[in-house]
PDBQT receptor file of N, H, CA, C and O in Angstrom, charges set to zero:
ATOM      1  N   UNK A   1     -18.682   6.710  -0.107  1.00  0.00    +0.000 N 
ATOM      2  CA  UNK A   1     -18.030   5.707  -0.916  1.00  0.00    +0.000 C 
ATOM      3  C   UNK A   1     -18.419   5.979  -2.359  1.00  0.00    +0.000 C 
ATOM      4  O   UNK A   1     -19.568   5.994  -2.801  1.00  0.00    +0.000 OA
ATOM      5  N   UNK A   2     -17.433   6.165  -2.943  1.00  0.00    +0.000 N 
ATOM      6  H   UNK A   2     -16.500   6.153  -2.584  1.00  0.00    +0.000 HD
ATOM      7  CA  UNK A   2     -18.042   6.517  -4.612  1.00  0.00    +0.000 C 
ATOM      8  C   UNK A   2     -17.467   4.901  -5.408  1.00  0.00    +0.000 C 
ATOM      9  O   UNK A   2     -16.525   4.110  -5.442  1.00  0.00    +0.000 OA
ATOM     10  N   UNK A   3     -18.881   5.183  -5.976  1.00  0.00    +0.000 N 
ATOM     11  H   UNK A   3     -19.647   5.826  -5.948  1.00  0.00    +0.000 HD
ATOM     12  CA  UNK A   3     -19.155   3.849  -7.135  1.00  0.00    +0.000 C 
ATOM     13  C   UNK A   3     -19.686   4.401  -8.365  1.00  0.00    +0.000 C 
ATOM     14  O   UNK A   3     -20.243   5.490  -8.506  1.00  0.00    +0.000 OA
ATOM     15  N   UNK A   4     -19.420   3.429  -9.325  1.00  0.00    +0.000 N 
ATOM     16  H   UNK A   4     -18.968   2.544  -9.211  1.00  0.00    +0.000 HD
ATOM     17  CA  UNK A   4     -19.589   3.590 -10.927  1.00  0.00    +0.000 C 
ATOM     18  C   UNK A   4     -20.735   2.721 -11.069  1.00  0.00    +0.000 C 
ATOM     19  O   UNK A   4     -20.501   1.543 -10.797  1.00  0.00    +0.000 OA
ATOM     20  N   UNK A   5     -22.068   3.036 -11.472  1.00  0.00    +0.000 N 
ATOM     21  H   UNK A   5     -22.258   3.993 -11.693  1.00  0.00    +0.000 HD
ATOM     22  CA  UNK A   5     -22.803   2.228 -11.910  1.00  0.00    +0.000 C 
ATOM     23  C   UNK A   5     -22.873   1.706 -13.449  1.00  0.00    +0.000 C 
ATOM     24  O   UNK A   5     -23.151   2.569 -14.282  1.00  0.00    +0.000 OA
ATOM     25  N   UNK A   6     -22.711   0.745 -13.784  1.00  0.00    +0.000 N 
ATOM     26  H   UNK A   6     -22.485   0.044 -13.108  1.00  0.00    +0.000 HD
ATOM     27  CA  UNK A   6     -22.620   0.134 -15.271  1.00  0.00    +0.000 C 
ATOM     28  C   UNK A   6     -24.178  -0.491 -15.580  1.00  0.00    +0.000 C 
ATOM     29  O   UNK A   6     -24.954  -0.884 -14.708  1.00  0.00    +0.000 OA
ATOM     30  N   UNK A   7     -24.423  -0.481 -16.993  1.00  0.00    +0.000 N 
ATOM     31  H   UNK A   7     -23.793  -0.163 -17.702  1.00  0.00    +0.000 HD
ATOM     32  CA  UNK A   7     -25.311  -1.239 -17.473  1.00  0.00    +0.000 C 
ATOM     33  C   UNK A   7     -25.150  -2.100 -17.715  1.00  0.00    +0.000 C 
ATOM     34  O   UNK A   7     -23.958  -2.070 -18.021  1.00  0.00    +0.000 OA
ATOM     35  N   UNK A   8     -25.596  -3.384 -17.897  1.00  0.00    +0.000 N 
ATOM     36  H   UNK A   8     -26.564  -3.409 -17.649  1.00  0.00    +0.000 HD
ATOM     37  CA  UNK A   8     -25.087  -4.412 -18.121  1.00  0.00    +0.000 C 
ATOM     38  C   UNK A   8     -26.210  -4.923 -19.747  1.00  0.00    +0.000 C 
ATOM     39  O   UNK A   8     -26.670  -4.052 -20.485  1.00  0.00    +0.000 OA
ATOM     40  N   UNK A   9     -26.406  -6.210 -19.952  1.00  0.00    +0.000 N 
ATOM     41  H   UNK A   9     -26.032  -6.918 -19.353  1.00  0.00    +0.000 HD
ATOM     42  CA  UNK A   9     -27.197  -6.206 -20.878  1.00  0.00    +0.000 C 
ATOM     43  C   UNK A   9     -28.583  -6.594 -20.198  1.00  0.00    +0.000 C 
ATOM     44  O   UNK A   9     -28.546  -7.661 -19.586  1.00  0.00    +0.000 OA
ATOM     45  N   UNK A  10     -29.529  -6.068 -20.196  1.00  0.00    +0.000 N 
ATOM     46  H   UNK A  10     -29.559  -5.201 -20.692  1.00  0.00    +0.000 HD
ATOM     47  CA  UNK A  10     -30.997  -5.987 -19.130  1.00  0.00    +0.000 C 
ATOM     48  C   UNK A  10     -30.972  -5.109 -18.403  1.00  0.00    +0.000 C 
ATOM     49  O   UNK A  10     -30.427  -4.009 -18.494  1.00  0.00    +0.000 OA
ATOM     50  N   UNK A  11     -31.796  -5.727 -17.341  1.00  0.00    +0.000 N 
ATOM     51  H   UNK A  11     -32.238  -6.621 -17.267  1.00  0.00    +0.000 HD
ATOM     52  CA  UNK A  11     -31.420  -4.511 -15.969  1.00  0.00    +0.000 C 
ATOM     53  C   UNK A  11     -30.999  -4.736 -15.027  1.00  0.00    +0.000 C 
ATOM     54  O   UNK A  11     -31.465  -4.449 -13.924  1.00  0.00    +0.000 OA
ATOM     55  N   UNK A  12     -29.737  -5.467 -15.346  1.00  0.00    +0.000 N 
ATOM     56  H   UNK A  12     -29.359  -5.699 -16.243  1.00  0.00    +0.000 HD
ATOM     57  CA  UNK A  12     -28.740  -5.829 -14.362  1.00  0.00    +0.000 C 
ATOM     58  C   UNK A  12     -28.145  -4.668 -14.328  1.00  0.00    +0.000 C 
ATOM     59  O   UNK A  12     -27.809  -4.118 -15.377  1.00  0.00    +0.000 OA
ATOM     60  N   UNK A  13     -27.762  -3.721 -12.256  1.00  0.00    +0.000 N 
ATOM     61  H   UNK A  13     -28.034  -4.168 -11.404  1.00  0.00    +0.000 HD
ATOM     62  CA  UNK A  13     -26.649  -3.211 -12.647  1.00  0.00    +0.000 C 
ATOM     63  C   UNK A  13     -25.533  -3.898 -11.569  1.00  0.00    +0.000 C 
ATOM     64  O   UNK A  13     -25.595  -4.506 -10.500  1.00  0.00    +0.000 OA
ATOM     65  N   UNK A  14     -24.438  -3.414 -12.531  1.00  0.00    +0.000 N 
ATOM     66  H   UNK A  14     -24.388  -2.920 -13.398  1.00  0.00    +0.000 HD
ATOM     67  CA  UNK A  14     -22.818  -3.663 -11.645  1.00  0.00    +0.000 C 
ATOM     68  C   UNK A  14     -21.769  -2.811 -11.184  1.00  0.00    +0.000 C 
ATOM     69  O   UNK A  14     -20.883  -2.444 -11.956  1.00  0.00    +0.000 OA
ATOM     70  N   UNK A  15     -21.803  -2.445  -9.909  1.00  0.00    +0.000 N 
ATOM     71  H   UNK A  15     -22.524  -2.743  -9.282  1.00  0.00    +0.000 HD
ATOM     72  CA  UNK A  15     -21.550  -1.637  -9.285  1.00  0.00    +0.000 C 
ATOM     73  C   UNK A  15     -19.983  -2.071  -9.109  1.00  0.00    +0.000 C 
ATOM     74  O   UNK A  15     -19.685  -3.118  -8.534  1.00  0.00    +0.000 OA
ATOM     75  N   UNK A  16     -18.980  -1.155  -9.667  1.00  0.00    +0.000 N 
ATOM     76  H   UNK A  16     -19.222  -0.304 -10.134  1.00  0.00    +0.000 HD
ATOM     77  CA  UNK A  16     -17.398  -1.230  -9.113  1.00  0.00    +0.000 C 
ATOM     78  C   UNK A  16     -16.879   0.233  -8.063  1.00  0.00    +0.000 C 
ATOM     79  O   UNK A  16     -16.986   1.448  -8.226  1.00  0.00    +0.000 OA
ATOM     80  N   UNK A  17     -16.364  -0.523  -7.103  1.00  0.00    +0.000 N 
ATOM     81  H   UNK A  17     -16.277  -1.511  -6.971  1.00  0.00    +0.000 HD
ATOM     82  CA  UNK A  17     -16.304   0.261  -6.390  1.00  0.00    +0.000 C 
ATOM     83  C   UNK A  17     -14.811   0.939  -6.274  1.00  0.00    +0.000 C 
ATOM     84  O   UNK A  17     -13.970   0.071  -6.042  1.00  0.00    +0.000 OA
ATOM     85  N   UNK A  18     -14.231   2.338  -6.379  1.00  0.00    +0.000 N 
ATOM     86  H   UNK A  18     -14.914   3.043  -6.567  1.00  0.00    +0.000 HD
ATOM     87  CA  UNK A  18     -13.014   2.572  -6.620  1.00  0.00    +0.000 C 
ATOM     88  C   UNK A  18     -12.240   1.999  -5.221  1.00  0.00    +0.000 C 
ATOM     89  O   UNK A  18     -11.642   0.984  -5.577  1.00  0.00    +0.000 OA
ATOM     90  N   UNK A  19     -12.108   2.133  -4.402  1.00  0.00    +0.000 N 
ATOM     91  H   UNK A  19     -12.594   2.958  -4.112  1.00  0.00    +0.000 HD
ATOM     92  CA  UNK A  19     -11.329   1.325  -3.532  1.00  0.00    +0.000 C 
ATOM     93  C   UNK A  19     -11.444   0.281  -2.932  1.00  0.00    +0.000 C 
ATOM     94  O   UNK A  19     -12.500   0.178  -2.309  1.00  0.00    +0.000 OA
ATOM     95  N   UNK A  20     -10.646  -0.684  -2.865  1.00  0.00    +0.000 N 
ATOM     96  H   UNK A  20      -9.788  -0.600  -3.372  1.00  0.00    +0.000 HD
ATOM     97  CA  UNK A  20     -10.799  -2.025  -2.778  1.00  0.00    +0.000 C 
ATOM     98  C   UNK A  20     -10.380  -2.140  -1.008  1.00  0.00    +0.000 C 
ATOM     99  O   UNK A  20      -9.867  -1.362  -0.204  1.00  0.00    +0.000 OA
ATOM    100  N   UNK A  21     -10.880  -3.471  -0.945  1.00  0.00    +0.000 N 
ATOM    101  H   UNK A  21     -11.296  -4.103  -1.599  1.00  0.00    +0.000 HD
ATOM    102  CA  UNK A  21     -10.333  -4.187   0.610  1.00  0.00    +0.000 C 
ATOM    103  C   UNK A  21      -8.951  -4.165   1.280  1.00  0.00    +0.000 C 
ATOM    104  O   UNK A  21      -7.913  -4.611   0.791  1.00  0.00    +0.000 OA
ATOM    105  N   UNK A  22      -9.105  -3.567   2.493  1.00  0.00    +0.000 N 
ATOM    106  H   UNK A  22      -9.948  -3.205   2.890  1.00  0.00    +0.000 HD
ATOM    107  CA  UNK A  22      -7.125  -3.726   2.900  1.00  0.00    +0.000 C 
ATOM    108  C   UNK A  22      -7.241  -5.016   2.891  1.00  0.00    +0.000 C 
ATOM    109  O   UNK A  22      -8.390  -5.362   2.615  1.00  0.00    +0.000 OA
ATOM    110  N   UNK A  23      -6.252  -6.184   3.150  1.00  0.00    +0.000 N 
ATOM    111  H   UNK A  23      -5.319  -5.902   3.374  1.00  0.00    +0.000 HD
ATOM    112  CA  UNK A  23      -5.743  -7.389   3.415  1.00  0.00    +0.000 C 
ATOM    113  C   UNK A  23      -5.704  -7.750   4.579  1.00  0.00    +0.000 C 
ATOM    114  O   UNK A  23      -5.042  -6.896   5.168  1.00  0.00    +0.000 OA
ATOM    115  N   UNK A  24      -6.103  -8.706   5.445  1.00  0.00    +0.000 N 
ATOM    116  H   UNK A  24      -6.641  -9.400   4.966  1.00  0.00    +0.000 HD
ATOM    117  CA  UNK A  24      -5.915  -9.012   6.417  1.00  0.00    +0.000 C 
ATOM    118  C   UNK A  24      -4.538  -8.739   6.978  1.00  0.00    +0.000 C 
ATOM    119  O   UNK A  24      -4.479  -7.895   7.872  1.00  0.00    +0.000 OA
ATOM    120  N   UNK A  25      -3.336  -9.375   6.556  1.00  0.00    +0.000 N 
ATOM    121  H   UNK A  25      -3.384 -10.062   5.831  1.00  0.00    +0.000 HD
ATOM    122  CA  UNK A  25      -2.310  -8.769   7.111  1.00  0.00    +0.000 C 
ATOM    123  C   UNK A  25      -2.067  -7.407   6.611  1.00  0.00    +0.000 C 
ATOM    124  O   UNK A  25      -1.094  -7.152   7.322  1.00  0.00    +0.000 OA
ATOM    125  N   UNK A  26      -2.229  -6.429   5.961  1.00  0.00    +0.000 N 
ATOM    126  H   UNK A  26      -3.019  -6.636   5.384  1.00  0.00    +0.000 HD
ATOM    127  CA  UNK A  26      -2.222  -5.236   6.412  1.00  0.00    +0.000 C 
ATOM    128  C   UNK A  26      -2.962  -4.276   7.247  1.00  0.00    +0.000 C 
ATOM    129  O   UNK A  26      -2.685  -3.104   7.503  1.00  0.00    +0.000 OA
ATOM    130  N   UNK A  27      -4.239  -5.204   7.728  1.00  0.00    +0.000 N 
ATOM    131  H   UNK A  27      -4.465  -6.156   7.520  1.00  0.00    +0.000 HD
ATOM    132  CA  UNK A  27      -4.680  -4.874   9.138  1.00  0.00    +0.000 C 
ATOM    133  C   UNK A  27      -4.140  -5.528  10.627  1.00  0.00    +0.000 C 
ATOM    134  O   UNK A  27      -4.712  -5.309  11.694  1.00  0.00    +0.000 OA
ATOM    135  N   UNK A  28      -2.912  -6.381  10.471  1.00  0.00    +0.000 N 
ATOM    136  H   UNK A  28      -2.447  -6.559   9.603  1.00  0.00    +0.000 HD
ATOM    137  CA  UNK A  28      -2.383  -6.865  11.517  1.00  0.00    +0.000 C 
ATOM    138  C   UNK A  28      -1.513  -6.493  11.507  1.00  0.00    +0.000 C 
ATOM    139  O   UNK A  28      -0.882  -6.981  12.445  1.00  0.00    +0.000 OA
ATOM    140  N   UNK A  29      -0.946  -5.825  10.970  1.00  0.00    +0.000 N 
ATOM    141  H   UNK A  29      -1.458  -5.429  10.208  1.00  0.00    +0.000 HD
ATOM    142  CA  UNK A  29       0.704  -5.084  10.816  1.00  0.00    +0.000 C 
ATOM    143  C   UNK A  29       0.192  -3.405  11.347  1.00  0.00    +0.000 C 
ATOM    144  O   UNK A  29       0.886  -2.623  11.997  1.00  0.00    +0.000 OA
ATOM    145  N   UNK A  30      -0.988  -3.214  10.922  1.00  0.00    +0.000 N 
ATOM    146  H   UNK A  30      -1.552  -3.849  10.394  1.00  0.00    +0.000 HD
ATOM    147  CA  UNK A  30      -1.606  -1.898  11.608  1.00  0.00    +0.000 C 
ATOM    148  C   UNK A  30      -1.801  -1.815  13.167  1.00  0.00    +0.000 C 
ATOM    149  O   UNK A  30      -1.488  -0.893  13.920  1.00  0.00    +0.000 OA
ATOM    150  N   UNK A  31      -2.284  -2.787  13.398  1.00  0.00    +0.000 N 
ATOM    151  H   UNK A  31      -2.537  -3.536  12.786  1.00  0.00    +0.000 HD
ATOM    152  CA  UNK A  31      -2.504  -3.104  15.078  1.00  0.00    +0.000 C 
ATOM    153  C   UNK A  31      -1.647  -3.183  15.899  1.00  0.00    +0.000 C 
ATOM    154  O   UNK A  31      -1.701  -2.832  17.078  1.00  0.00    +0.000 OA
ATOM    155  N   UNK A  32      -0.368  -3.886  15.044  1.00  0.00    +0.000 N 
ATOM    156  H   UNK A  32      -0.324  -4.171  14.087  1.00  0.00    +0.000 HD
ATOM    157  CA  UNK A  32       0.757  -3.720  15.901  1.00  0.00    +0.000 C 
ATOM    158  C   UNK A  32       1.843  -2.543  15.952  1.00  0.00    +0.000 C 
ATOM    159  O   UNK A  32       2.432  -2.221  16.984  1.00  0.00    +0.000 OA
ATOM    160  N   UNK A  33       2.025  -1.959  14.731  1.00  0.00    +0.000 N 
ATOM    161  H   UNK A  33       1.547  -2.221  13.893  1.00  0.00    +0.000 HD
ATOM    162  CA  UNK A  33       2.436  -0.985  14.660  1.00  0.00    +0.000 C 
ATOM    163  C   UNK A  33       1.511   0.393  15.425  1.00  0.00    +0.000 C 
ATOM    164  O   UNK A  33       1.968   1.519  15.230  1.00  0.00    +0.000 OA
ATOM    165  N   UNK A  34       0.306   0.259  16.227  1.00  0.00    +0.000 N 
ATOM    166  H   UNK A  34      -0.065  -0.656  16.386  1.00  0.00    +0.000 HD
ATOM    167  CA  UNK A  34      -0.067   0.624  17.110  1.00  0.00    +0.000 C 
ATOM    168  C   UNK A  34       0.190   1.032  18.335  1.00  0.00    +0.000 C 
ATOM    169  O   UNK A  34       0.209   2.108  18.932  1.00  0.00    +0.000 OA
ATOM    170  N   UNK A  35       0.544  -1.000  18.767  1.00  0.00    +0.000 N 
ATOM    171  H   UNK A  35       0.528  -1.875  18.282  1.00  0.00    +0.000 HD
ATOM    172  CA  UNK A  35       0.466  -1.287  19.952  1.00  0.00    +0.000 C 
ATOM    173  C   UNK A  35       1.791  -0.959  20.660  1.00  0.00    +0.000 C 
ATOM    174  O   UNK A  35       2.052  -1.387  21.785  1.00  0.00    +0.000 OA
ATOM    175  N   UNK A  36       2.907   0.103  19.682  1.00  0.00    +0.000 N 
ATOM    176  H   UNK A  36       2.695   0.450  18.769  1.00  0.00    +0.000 HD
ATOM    177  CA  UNK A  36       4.375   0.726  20.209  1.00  0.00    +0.000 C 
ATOM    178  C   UNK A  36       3.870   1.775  20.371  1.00  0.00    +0.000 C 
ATOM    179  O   UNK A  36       3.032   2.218  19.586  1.00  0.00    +0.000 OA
ATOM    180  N   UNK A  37       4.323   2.484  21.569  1.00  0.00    +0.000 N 
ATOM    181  H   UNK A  37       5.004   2.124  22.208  1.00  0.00    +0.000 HD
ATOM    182  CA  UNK A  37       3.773   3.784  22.199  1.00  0.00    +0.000 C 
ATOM    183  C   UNK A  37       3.598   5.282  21.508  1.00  0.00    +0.000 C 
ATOM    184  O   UNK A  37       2.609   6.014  21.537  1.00  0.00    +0.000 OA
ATOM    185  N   UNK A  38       5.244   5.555  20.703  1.00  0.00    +0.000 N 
ATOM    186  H   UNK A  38       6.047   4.960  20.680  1.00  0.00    +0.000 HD
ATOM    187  CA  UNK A  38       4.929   6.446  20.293  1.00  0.00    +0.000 C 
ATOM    188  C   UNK A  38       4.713   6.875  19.287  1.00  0.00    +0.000 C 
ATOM    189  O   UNK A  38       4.221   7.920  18.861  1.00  0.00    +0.000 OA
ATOM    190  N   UNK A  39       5.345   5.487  18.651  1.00  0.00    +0.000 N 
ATOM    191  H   UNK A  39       5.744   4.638  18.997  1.00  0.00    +0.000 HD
ATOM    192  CA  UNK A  39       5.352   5.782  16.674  1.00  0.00    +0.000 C 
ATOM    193  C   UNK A  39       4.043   5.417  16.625  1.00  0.00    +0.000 C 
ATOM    194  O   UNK A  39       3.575   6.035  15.669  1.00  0.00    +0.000 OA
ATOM    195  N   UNK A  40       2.607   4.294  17.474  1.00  0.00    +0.000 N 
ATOM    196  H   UNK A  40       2.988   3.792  18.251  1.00  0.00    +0.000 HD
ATOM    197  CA  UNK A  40       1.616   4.147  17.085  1.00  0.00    +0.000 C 
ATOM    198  C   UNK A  40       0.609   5.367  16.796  1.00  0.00    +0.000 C 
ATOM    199  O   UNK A  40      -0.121   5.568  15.826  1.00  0.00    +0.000 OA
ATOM    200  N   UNK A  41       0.827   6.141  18.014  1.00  0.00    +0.000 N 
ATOM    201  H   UNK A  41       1.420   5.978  18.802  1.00  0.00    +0.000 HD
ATOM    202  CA  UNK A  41       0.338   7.319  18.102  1.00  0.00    +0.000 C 
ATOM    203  C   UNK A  41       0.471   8.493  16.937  1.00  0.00    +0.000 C 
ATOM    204  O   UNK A  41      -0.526   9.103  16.551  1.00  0.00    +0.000 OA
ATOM    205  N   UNK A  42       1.938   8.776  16.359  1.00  0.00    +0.000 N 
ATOM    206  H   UNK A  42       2.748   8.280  16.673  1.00  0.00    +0.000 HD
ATOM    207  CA  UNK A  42       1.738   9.283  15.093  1.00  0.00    +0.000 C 
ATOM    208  C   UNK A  42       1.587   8.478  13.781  1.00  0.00    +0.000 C 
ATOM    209  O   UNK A  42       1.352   9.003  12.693  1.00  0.00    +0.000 OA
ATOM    210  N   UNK A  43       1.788   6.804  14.045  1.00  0.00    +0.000 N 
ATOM    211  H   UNK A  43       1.979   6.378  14.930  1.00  0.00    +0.000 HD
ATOM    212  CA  UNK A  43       0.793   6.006  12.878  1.00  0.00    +0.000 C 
ATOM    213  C   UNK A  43      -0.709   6.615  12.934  1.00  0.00    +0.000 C 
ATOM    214  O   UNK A  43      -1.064   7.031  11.831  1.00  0.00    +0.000 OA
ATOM    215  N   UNK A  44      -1.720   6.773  14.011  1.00  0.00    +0.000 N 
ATOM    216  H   UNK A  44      -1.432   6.435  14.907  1.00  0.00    +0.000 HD
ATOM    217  CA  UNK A  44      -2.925   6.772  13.756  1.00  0.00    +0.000 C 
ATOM    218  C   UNK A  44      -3.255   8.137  12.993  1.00  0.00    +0.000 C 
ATOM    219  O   UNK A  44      -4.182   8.269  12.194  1.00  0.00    +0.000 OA
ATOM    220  N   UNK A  45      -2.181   9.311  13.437  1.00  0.00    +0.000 N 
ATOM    221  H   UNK A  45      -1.428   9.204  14.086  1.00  0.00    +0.000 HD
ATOM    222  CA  UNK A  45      -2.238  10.441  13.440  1.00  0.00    +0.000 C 
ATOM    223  C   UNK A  45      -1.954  10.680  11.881  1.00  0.00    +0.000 C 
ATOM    224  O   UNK A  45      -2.609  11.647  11.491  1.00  0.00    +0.000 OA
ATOM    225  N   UNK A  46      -1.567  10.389  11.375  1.00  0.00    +0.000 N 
ATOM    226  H   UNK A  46      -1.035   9.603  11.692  1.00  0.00    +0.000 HD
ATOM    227  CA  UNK A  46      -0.848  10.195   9.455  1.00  0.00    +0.000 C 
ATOM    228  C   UNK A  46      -1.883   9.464   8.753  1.00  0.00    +0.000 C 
ATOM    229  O   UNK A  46      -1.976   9.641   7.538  1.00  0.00    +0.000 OA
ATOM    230  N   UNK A  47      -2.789   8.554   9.425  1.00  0.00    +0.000 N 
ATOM    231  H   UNK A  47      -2.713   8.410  10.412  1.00  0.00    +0.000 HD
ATOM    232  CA  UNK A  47      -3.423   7.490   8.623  1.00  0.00    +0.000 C 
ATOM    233  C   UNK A  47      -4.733   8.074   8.820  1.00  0.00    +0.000 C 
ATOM    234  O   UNK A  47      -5.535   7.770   7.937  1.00  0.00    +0.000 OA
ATOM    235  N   UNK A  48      -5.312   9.071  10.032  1.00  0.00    +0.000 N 
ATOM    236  H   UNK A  48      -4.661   9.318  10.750  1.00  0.00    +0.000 HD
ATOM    237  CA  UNK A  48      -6.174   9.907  10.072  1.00  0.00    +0.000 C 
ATOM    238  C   UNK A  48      -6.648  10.548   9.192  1.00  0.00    +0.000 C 
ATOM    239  O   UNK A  48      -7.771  10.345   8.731  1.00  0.00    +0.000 OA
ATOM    240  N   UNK A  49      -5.515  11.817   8.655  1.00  0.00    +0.000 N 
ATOM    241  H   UNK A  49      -4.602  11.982   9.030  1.00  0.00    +0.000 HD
ATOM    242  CA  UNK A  49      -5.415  12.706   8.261  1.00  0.00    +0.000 C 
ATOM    243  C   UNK A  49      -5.200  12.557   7.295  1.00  0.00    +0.000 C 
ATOM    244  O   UNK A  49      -5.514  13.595   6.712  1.00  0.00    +0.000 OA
ATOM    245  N   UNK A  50      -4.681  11.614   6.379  1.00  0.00    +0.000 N 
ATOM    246  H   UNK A  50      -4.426  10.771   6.853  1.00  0.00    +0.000 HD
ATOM    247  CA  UNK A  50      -3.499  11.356   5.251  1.00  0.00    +0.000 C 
ATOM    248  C   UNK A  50      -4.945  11.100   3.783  1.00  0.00    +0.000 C 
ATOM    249  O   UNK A  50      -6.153  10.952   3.966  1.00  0.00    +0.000 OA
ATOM    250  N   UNK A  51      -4.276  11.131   2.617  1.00  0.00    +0.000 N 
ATOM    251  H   UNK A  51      -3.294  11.250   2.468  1.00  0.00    +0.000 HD
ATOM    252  CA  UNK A  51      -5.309  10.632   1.985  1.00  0.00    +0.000 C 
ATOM    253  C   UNK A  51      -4.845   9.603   1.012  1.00  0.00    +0.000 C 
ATOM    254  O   UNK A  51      -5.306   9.337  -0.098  1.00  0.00    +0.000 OA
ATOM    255  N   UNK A  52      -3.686   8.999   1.752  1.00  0.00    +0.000 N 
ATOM    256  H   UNK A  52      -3.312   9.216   2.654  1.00  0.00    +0.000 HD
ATOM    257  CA  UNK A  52      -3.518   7.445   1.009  1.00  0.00    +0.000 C 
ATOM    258  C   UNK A  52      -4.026   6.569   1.528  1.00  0.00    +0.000 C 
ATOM    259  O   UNK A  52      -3.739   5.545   0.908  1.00  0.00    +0.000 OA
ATOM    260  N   UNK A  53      -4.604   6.381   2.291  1.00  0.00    +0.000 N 
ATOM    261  H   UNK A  53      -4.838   7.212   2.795  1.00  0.00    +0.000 HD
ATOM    262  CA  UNK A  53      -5.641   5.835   3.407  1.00  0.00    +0.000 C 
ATOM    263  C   UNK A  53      -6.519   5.276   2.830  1.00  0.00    +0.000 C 
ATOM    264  O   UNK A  53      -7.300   6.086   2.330  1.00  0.00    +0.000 OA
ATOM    265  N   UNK A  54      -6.840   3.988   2.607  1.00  0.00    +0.000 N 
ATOM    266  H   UNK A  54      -6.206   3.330   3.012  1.00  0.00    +0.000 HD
ATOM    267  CA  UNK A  54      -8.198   3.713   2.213  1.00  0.00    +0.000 C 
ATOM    268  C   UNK A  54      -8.860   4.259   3.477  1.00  0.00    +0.000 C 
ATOM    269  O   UNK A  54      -8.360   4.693   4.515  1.00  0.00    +0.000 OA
ATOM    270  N   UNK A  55     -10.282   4.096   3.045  1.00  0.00    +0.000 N 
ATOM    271  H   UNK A  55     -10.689   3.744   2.202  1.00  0.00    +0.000 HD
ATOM    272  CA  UNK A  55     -11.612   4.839   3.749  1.00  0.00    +0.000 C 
ATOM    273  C   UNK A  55     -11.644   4.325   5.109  1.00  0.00    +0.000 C 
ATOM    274  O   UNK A  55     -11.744   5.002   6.133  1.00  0.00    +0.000 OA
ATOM    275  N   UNK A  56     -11.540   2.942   5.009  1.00  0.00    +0.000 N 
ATOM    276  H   UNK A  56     -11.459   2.392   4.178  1.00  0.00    +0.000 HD
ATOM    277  CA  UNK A  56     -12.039   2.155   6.129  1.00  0.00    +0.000 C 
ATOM    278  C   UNK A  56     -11.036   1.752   7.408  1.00  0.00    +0.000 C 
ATOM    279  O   UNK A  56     -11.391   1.231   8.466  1.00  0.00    +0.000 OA
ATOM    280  N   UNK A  57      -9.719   2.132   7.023  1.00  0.00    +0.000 N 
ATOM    281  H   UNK A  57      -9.431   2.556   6.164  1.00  0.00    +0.000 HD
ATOM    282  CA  UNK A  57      -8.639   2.555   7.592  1.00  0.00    +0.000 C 
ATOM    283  C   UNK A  57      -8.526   3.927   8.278  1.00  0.00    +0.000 C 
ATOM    284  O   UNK A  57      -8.288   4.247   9.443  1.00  0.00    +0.000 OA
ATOM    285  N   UNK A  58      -8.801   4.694   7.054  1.00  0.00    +0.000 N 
ATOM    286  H   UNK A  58      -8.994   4.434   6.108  1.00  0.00    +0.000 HD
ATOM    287  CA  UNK A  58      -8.723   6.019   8.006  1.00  0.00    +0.000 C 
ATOM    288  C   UNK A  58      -9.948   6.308   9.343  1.00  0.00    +0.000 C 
ATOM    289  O   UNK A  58      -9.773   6.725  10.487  1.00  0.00    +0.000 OA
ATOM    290  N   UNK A  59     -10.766   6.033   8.871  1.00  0.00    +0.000 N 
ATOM    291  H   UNK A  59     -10.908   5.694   7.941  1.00  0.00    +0.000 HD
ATOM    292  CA  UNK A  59     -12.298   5.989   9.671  1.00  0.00    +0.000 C 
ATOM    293  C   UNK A  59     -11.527   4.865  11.134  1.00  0.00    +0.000 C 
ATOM    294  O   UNK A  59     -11.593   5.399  12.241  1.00  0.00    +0.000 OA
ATOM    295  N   UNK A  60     -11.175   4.103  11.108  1.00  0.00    +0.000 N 
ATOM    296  H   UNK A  60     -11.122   3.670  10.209  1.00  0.00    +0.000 HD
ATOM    297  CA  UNK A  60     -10.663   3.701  12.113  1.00  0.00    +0.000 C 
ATOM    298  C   UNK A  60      -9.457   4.263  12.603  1.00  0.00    +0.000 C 
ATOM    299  O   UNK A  60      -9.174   4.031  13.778  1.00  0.00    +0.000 OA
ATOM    300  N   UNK A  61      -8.886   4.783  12.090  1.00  0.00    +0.000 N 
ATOM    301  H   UNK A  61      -9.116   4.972  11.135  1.00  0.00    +0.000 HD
ATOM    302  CA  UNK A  61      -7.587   5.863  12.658  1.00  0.00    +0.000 C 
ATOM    303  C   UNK A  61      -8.606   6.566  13.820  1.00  0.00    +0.000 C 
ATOM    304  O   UNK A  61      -8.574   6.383  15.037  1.00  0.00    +0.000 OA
ATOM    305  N   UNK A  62      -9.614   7.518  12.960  1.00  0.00    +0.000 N 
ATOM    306  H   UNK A  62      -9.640   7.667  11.971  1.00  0.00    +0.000 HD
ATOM    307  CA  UNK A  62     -10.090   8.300  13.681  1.00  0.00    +0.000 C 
ATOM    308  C   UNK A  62     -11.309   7.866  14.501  1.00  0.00    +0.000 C 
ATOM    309  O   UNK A  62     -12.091   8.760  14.824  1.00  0.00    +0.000 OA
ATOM    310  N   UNK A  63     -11.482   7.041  14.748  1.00  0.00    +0.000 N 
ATOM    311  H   UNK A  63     -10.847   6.315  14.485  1.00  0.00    +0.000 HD
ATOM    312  CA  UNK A  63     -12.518   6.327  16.116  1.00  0.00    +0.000 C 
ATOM    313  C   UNK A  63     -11.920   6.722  17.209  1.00  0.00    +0.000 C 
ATOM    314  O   UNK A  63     -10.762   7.075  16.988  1.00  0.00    +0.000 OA
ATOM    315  N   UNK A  64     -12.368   6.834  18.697  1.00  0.00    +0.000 N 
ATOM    316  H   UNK A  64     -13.309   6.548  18.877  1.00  0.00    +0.000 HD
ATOM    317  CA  UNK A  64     -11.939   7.229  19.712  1.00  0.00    +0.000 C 
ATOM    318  C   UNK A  64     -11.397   6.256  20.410  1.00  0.00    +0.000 C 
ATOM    319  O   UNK A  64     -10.894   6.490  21.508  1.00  0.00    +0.000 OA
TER     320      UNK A  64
C-alpha cells in the first residue's frame, strides 16, 4: 500500500493514502455480478489481473 507521509506542524504525521475505499454498493454489485456463472468467472478473472482494481478488490478476485 503506498502512502505519502506529511509533516504537519510538530510531530504530528498524516498519512494520505493513494487509494481510497470501494463503497459498499460497489461491493454488492461485485458479489452479484459473481454469483452468474459465466460472466462471474471472467468478472473475477479481469478484476484479478486488471490494474484498475483497487488493491483490496483485486486481492479478493484472487483468493481461492
Amino acid at each position: 500500500m503506498s502512502t505519502q507521509t506529511h509533516r504537519a506542524s510538530g510531530d504530528h504525521h498524516v498519512e494520505i493514502y493513494d487509494n481510497p475505499a470501494d463503497s459498499v454498493g460497489s461491493w454488492m454489485i461485485a458479489i452479484l455480478v459473481t454469483a452468474i456463472p459465466v460472466v462471474g468467472f471472467i468478472y473475477l478473472v479481469v478484476v484479478a489481473f486488471g490494474a484498475t482494481s483497487s488493491p483490496s478488490r483485486r486481492n479478493w478476485a484472487r483468493a481461492p
